[in-house]
Rosetta silent file (secondary structure, phi, psi, omega in degrees, C-alpha in Angstrom):
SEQUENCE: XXXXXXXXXXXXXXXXXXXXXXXXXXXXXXXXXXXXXXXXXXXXXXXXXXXXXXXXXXXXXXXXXXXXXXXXXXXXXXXXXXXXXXXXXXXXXXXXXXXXXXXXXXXXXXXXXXXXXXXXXXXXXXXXXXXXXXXXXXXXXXXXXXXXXXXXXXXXXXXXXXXXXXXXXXXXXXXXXXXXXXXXXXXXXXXXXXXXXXXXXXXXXXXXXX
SCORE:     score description
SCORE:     0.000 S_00000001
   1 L     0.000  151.833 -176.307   93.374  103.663   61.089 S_00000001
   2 L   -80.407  178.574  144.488   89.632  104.887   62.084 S_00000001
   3 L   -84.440  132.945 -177.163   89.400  107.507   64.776 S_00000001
   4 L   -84.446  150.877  174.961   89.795  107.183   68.181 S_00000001
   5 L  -134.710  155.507  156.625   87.797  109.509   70.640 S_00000001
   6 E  -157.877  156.860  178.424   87.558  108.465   74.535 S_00000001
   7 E  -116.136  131.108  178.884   85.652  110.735   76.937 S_00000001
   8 E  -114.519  166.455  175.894   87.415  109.848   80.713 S_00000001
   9 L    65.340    9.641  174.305   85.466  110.095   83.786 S_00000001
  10 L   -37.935  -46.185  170.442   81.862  109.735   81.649 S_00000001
  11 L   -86.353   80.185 -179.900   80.438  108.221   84.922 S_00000001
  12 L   -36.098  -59.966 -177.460   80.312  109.877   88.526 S_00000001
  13 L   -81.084   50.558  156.654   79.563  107.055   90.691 S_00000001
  14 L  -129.803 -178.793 -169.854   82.398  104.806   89.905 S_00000001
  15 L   -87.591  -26.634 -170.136   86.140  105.277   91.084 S_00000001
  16 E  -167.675  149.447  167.247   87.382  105.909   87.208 S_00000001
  17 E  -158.417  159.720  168.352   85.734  105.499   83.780 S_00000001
  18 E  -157.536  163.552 -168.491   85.861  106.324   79.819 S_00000001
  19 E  -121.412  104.569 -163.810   83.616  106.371   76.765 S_00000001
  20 E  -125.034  109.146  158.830   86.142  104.812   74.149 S_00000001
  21 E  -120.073  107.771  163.393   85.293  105.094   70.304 S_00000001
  22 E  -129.392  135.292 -156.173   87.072  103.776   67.212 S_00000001
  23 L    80.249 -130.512  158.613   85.303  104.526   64.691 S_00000001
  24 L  -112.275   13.520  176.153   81.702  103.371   65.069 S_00000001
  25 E   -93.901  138.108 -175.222   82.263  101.164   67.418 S_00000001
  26 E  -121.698  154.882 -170.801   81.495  102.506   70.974 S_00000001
  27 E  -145.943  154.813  159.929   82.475  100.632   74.489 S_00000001
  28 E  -131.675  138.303  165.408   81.948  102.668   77.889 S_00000001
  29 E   -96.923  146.979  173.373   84.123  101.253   81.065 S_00000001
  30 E  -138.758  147.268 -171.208   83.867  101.686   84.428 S_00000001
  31 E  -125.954  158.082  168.544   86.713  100.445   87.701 S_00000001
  32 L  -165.912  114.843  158.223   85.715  100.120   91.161 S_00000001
  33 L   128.199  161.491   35.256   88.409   99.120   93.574 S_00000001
  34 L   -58.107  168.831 -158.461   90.583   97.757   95.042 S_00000001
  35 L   166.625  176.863  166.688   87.667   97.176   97.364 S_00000001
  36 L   -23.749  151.173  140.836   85.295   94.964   99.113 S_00000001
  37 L  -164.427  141.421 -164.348   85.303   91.661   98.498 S_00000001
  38 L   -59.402  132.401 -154.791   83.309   88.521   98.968 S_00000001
  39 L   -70.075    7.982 -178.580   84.973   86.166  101.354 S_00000001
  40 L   -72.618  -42.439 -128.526   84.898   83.442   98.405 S_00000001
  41 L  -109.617  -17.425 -157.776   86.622   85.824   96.337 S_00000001
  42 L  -100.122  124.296  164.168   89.594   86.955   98.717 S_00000001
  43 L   -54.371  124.987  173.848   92.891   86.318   98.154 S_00000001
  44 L   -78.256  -51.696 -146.701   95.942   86.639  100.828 S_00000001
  45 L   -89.217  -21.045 -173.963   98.455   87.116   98.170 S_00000001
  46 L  -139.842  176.524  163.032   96.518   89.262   95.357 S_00000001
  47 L  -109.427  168.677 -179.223   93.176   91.048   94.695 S_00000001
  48 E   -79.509  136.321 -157.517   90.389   89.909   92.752 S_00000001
  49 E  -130.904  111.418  165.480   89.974   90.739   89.055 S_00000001
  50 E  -131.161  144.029  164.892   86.366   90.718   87.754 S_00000001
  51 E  -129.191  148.635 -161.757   84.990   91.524   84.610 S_00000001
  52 E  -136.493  117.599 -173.420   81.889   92.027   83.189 S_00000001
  53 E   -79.265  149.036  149.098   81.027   92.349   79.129 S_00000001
  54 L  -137.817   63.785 -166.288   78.094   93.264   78.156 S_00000001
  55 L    -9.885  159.118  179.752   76.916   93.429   74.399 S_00000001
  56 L   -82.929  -40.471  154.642   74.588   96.079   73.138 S_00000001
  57 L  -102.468  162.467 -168.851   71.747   94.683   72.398 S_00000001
  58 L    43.249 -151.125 -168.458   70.414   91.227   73.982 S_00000001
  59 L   -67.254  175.973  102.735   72.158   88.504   76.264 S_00000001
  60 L   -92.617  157.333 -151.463   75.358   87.739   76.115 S_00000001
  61 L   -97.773  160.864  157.592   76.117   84.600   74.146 S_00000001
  62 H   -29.898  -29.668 -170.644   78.846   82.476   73.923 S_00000001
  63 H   -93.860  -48.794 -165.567   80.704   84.859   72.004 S_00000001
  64 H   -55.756  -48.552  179.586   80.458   87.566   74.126 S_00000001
  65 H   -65.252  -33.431  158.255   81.717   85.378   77.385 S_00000001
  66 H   -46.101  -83.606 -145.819   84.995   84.609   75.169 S_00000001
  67 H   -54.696  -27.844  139.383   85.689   87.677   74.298 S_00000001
  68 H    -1.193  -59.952 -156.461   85.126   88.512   78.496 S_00000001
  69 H  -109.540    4.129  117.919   87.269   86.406   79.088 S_00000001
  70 H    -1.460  -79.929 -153.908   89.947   87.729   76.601 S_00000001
  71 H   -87.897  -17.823  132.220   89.976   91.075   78.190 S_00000001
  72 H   -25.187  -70.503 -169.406   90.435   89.292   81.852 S_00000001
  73 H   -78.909    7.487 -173.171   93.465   87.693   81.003 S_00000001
  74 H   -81.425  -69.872  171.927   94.675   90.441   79.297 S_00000001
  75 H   -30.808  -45.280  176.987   93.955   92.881   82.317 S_00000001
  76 L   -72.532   -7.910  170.466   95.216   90.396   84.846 S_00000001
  77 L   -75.050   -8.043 -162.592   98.543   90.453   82.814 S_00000001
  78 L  -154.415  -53.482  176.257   99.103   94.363   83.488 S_00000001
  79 E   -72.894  160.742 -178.705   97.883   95.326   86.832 S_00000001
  80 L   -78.958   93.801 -167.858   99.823   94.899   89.768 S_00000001
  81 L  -122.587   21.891  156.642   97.050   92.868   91.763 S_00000001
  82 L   -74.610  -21.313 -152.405   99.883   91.740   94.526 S_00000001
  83 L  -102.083   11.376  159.609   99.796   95.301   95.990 S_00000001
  84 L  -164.348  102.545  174.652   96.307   94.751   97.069 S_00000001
  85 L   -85.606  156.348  156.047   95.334   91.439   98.584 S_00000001
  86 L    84.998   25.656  167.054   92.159   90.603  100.320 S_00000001
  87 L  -151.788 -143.755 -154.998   90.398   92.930   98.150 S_00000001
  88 E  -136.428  122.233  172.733   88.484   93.294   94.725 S_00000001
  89 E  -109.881  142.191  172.268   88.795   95.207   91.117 S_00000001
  90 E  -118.190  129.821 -163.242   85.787   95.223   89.060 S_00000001
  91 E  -125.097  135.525  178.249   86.114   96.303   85.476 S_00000001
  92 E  -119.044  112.796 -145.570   82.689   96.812   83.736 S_00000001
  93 E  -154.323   79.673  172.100   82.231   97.254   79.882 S_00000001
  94 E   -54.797  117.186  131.322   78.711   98.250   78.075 S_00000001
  95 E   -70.675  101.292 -166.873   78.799   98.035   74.615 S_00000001
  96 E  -107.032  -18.104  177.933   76.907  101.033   73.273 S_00000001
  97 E  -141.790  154.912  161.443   77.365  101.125   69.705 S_00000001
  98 L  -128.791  149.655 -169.049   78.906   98.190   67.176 S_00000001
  99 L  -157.762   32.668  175.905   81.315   98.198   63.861 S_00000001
 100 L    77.638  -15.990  170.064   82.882   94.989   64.527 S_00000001
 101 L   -73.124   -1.276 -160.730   85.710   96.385   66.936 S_00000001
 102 H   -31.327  -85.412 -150.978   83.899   95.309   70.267 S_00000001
 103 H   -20.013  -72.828 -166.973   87.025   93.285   70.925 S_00000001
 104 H   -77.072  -47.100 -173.944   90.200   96.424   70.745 S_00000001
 105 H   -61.828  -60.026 -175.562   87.629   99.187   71.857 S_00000001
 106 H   -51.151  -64.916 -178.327   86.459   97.534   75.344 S_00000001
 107 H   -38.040  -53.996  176.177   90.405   96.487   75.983 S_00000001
 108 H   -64.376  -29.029  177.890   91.288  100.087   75.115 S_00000001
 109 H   -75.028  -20.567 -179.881   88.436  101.638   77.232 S_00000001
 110 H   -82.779  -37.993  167.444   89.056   99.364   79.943 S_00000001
 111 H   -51.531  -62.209 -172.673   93.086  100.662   79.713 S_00000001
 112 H   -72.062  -19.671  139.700   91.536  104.109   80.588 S_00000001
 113 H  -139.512   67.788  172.072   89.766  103.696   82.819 S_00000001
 114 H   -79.168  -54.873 -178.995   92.093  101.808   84.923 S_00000001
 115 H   -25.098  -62.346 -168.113   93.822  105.061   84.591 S_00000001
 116 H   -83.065   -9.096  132.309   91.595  106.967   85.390 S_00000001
 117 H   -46.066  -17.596 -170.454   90.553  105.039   88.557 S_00000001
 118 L    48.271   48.915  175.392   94.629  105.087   89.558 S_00000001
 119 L  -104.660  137.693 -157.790   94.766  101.615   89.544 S_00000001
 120 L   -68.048  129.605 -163.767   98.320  100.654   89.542 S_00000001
 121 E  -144.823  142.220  167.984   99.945   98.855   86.154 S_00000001
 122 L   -49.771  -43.433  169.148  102.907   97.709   84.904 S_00000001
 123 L  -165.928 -170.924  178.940  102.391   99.960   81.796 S_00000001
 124 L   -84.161  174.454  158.255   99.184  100.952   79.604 S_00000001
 125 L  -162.956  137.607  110.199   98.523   98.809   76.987 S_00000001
 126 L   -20.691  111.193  171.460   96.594   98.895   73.485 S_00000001
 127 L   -77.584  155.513  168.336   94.418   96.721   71.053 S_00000001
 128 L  -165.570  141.581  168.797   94.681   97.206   67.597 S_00000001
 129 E  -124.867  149.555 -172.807   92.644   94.609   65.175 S_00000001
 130 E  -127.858  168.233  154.672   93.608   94.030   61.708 S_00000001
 131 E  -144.977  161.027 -171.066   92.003   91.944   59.147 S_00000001
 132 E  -119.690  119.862  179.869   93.481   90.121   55.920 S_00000001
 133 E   -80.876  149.755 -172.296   91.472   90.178   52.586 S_00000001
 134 L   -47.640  -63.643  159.707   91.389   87.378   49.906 S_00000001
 135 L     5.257  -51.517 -168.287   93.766   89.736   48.447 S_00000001
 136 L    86.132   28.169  146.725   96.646   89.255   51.219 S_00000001
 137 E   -79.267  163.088 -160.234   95.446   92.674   52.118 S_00000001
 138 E  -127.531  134.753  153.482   95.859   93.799   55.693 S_00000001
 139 E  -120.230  125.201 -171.745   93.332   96.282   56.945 S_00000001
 140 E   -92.599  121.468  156.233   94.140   98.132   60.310 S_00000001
 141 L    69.607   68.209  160.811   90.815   98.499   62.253 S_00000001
 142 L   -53.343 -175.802  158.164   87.955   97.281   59.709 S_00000001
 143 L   -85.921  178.929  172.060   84.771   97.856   59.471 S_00000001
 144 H   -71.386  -53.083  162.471   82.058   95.196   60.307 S_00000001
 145 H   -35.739  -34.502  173.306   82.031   94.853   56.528 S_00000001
 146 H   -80.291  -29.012 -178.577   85.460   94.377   55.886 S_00000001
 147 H   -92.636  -21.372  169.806   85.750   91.651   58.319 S_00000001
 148 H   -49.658  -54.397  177.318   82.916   89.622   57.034 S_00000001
 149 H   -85.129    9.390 -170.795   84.731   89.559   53.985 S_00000001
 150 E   -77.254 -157.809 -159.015   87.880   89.097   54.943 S_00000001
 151 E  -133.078  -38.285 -164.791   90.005   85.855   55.170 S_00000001
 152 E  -151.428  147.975  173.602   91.072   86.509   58.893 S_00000001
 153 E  -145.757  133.327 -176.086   90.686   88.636   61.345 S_00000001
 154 E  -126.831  134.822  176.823   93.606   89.492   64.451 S_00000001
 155 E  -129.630  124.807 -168.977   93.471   91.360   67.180 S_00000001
 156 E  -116.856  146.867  175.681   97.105   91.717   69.154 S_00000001
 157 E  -109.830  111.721  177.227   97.305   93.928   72.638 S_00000001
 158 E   -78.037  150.570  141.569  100.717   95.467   73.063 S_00000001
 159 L   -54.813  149.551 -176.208  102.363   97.174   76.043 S_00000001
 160 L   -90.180   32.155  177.815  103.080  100.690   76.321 S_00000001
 161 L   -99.122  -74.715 -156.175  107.029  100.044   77.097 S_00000001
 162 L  -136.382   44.449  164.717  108.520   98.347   74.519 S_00000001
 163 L    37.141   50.074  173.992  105.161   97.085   72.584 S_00000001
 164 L   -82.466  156.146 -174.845  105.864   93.806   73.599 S_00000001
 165 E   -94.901  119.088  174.941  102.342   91.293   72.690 S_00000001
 166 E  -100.624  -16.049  165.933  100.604   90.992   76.092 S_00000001
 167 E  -164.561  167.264  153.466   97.773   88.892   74.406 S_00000001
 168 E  -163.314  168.018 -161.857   95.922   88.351   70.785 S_00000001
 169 E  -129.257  110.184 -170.198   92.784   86.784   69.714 S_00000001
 170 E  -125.001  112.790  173.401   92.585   85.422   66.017 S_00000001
 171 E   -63.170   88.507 -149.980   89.621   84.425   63.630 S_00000001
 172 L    89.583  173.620 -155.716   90.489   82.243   60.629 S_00000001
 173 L   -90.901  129.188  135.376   93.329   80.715   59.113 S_00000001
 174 L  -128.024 -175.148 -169.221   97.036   82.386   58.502 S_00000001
 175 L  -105.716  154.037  174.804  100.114   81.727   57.202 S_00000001
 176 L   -44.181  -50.618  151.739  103.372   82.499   59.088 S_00000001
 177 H     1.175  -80.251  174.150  104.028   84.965   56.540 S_00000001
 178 H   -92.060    5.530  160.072  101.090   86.968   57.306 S_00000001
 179 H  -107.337   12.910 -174.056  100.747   87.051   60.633 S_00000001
 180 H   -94.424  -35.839  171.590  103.927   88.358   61.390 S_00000001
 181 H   -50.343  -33.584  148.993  102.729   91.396   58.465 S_00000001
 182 H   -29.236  -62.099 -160.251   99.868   91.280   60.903 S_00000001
 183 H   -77.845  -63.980  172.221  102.202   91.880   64.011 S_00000001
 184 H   -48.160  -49.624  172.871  104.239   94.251   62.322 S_00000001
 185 H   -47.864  -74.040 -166.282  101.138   96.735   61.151 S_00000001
 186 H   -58.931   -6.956  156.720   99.561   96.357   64.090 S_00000001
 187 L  -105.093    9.000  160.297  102.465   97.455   66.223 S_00000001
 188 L   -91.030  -33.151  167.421  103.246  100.300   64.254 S_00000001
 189 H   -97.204   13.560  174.307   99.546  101.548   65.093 S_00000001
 190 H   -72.688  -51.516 -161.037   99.538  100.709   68.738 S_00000001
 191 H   -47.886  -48.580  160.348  102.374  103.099   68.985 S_00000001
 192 H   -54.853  -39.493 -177.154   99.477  106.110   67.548 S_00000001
 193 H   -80.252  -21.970 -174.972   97.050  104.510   69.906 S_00000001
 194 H   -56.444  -56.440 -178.598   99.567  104.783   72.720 S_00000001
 195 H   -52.535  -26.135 -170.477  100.111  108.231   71.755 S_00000001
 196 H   -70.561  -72.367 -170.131   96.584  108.826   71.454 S_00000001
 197 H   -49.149  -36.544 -176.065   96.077  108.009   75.632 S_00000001
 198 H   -89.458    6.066  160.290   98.807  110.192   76.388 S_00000001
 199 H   -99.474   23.183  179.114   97.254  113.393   74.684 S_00000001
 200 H  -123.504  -24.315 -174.245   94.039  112.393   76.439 S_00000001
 201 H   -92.879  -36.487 -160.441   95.417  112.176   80.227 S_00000001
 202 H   -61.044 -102.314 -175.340   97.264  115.095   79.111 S_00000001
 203 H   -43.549  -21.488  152.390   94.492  117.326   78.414 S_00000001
 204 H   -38.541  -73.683 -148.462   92.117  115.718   81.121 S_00000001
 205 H   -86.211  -15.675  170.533   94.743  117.168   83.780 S_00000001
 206 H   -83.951  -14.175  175.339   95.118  120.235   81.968 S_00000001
 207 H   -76.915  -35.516  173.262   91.534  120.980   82.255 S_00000001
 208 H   -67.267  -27.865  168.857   91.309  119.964   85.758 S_00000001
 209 H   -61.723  -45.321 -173.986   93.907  122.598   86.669 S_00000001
 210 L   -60.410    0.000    0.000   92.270  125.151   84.804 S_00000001
C-alpha cells in the first residue's frame, strides 16, 4: 500500500474539511450543511446531496463527471440524509496533485470530511484501488504507471462495520477468478485505511484538548 496522510480541518470557512494523500495523489474536500437550499432542490423527506469534482488542471471532461458521479452515489449510500429534510449537503473535491488515484483519494477525503463537518453516517467508509498486471498480478494502490500497464484496474468502497462493498468502479476486463482476488486484497487494506481514520480523529481531538 502507498501512504496515506490527511490533514482535517485544512479550510476555515467551511463546516468540516481534509487534505487526503495516497501517495502522490492529492484530493482536498470540503462539507457545508445540512443547510440552505434552493426551493428546486428541497426535499420533504431527505436533504439534498451535491457534489462537485474538480480535476487539477483544466475542465472537467467526461471522465471527471463519471467519476462525480461515482462518489455521489457512494456518499448518498452512507449518510443519513432522512434526518435532515428541506435542506442541503454540499461535498466539494479539488484535485491538487495526480498519480492515478483521483478516484479512492477524493472518496476517502470526502469520508473525512464528512467527519469532520459531524455529518451524521451510517459508518465511515474507504476506497482502496487495485490493479491487475498481464501477469495476474494484483497491485494495491498503483501508480499512474502501473495502471497504464495494467490489464484492469478496480476500485471497491467498503464500510467501516463489517467491510461490506458499498460501491466499485472497474476499468477493463476480469475474470471471476480475479475479481474476487481483487475483493479479497482490497478488503484486507480497507481495514489499514479504516484504521488509518481512526488514528487521525484520534489525534485531531487529542490536540484540540491540549
Amino acid at each position: 500500500m502507498s501512504q496515506h496522510a490527511c490533514e482535517l480541518s485544512f479550510l476555515s470557512r467551511s463546516d468540516g474539511s481534509a487534505l487526503y494523500s495516497i501517495g502522490s495523489t492529492v484530493a482536498l474536500a470540503s462539507v457545508n450543511g445540512p443547510g440552505d437550499v434552493k426551493a428546486s432542490n428541497r426535499h420533504y423527506n431527505k436533504c439534498h446531496l451535491e457534489v462537485c469534482y474538480s480535476p487539477c488542471t483544466g475542465q472537467s471532461m467526461i471522465g471527471e463527471r463519471a467519476l462525480e458521479s461515482v462518489i455521489t452515489k457512494t456518499v448518498e449510500q452512507v449518510i443519513l440524509i432522512h434526518l435532515h429534510p428541506r435542506t442541503a449537503v454540499n461535498v466539494t473535491i479539488q484535485e491538487m496533485q495526480s498519480d492515478g488515484l483521483a478516484l479512492s483519494t477524493s472518496i476517502n477525503a470526502a469520508c473525512m470530511a464528512l467527519l469532520d463537518a459531524g455529518v451524521q453516517m451510517k459508518s465511515t467508509f474507504a476506497a482502496v484501488t487495485c490493479c491487475l498486471t498481464p501477469a495476474e498480478t494484483i497491485i494495491i494502490e498503483p501508480t499512474e504507471a502501473e495502471m497504464k500497464e495494467s490489464s484492469a484496474v478496480v476500485t471497491f468502497v467498503f464500510d467501516g462495520l463489517d467491510y461490506n462493498v458499498v460501491s466499485a468502479h472497474q476499468d477493463g476486463c476480469l475474470s471471476t477468478e480475479n475479481f474476487n482476488r481483487c475483493f479479497q486484497d482490497c478488503q484486507i487494506a480497507a481495514k489499514d485505511v479504516i484504521n488509518f481514520y481512526r488514528r487521525t480523529i484520534e489525534t485531531k481531538y487529542e490536540d484540540d484538548v491540549v
